[in-house]
N, C-alpha and C positions, 0 to 999 in steps of 0.2 A: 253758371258754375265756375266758366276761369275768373271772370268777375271777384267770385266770393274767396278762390284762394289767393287770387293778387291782392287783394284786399288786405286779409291775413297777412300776407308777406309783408306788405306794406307796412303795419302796422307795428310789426316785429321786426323790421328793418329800423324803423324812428327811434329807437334805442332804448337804453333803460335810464329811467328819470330818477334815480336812485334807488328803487325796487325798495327788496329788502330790506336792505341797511337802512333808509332812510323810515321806512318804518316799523321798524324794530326803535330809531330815536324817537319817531311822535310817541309810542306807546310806551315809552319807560317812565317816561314823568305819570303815565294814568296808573301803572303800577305801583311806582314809590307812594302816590298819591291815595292810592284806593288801602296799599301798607299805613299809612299814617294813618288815616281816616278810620279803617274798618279791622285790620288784624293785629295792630299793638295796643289799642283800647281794649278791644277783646281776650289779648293776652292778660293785660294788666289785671283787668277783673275779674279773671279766673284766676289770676295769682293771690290777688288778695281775698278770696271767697276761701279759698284752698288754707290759707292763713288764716282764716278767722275760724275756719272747723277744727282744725288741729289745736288754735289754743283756748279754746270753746272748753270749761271747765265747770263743776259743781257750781252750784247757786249763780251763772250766769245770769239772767235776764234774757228775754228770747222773742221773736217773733217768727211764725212757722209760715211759711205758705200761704197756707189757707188763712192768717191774719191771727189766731191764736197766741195771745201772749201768756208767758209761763218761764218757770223756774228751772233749772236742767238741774235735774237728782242722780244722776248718772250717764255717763257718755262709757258706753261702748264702742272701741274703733276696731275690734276683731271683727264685729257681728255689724259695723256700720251702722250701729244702731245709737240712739239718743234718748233718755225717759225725761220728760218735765211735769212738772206738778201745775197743773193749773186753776184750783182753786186752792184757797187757802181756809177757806171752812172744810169742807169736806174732804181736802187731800186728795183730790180725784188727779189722776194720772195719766198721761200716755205716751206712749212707746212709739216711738217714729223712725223713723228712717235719718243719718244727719243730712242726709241735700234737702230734707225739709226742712232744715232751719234753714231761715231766710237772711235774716241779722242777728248780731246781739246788742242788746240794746244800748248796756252802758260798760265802761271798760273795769269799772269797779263793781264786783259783785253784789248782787242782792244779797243784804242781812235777812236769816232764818228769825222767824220771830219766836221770843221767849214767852210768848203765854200761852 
């Protein structure tokens, strides 16, 4: 037993080899690193998803989730909601949610066809 507390002492006698301070320095480069790597890309592309709903307008072009391509006939942003038309025979339609658009497809709107 005196053994295992001189031991102790001993041990905590040998000083401190920079403790904390020194690693609070190994760990900040894994910090800035795991920042660059994993939380400012993941900013970015929430910023620009967030950007692409709000200027997401009438006859965009669209790809939903689920892989559904289609036309946006109306964007509600009260109701958070989005309508696209996805056939163009039939005018068949549906009402989504907008975090279900995925992309749009092109920056220039889809022409409504004249026949």
């Amino acid at each position: 037993m005196l053994f295992g507390l001189m031991g102790i002492e001993i041990l905590l006698a040998e000083g401190d080899t920079g403790g904390l301070s020194s690693m609070l320095l190994m760990m900040l480069p894994i910090f800035v690193l795991f920042y660059l790597l994993f939380i400012r890309p993941q900013r970015k592309e929430h910023s620009e998803r967030q950007n692409m709903l709000e200027n997401m307008k009438k006859n965009d072009r669209v790809v939903t989730v689920g892989g559904i391509l289609g036309v946006v006939m109306n964007v509600d942003r009260d109701k958070k909601e989005v309508t696209i038309k996805v056939d163009e025979g039939s005018g068949a339609k549906l009402r989504m949610t907008l975090n279900s658009v995925a992309r749009v497809l092109a920056e220039e709107s889809a022409k409504p066809s004249s026949s």
